[in-house]
C-alpha positions as CSV (number, residue, x, y, z in Angstrom):
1,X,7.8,5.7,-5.3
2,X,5.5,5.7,-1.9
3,X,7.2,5.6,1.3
4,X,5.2,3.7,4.2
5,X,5.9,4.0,7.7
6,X,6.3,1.7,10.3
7,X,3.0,2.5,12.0
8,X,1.1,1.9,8.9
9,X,3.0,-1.6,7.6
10,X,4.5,-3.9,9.9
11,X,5.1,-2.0,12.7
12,X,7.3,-3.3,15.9
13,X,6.6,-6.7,14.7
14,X,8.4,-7.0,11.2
15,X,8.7,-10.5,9.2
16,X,11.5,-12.6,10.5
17,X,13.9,-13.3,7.6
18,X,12.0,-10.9,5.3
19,X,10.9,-7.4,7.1
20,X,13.2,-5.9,10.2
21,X,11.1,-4.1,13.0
22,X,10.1,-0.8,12.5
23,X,11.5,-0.7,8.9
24,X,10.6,1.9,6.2
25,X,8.8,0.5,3.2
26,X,9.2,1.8,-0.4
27,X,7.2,0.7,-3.0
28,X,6.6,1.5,-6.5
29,X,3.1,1.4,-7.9
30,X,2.2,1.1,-11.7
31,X,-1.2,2.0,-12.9
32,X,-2.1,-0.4,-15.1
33,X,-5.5,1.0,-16.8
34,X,-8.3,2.4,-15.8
35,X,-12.4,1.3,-15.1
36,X,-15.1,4.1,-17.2
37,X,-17.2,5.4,-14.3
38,X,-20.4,4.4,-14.4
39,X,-23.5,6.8,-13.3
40,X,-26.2,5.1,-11.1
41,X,-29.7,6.4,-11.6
42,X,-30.9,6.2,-8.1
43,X,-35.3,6.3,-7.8
């Protein structure tokens, strides 16, 4: 879980009906796979 703060998000504003001014957001991320990394043979 990732805690975002106000300033960061939605800040004074909110989203009527949804989000309330200067509100705390936690979210929960999943990794869902990862990308091979590739090397770039720069000239």
């Amino acid at each position: 879980m990732k805690r975002i703060s106000p300033h960061l998000a939605y800040r004074d504003k909110g989203i009527p009906d949804l989000v309330p001014p200067d509100e705390v957001l936690i979210v929960e991320i999943w990794l869902r796979g990862f990308v091979q990394e590739r090397k770039v043979h720069v000239p």
